[in-house]
C-alpha positions, 0 to 999 in steps of 0.5 A, a space after each residue: 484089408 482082408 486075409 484069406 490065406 491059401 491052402 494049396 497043395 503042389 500038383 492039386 492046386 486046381 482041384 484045392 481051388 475048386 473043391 477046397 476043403 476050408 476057406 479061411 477068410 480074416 478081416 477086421 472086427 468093425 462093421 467095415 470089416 464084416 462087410 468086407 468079409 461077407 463080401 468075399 464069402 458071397 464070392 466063394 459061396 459061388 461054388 464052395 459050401 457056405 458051412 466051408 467057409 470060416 472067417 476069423 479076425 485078421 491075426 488068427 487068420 494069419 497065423 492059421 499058415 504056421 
């Protein structure tokens, strides 16, 4: 299971998604988890900046939206 919170803003969302200024991704801290989240990066390293994204265990992840 994966977190990976959105940070987007009413009436820019589309240009938060494409042009975001963090990814913020959690997982679990097993080997499971990890790949789980490289997996996810590989997919927004599509079109966001590799130093863009940070991965983080689950509970920081979530707690980042408070």
């Amino acid at each position: 299971v994966l977190s990976n919170p959105e940070f987007l803003a009413e009436g820019t969302a589309v240009k938060d998604l494409k042009d975001p200024d963090r990814v913020l991704i959690g997982g679990d801290e097993t080997p499971e988890g990890q790949r789980a989240i490289s997996a996810l990066s590989a997919v927004y390293e599509h079109w966001v900046p590799k130093s863009r994204i940070i991965t983080t265990n689950t509970w920081s992840s979530e707690l980042s939206k408070l």
